[in-house]
C-alpha positions, 0 to 999 in steps of 0.5 A, a space after each residue: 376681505 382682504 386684498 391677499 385673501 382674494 387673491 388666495 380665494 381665487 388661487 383655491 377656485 383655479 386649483 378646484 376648477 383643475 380637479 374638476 376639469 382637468 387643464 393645465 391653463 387654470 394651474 397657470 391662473 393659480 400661480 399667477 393668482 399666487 403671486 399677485 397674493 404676494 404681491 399685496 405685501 409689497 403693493 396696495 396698487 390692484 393695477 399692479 397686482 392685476 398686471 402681475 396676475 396677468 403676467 406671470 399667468 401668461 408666462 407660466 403658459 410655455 413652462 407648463 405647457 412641455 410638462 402637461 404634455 410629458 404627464 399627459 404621455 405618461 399616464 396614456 401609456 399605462 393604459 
């Protein structure tokens, strides 16, 4: 299987994982995974690509966060 392929997998197993349990730190996973999915067409390093993976995971963490929260408001009011 191809590098981008389990990048993409691992994307579908996050985007799963967060409809089954709902959190916003496996949609963080997903976009990372994404990305270093990307990266396989610019790198064959898989350090990079791991790094990457890493990376944007983390930092995808404090730009989710705020509106995970306002979604999270947003749907305990209508109850």
């Amino acid at each position: 299987m191809s590098p981008v392929m389990i990048w993409v997998a691992l994307a579908i197993v996050f985007v799963l994982l967060v409809i089954a349990k709902p959190s916003f730190l496996f949609i963080c996973f997903a976009a990372g995974a994404l990305i270093a999915a990307l990266a396989t067409v610019v790198t064959d390093s898989y350090l990079t690509q791991v790094v990457l993976f890493a990376v944007c995971s983390i930092a995808a963490i404090p730009v989710s966060r705020p509106l995970a929260d306002r979604w999270s408001r947003s749907r305990n009011a209508g109850q």
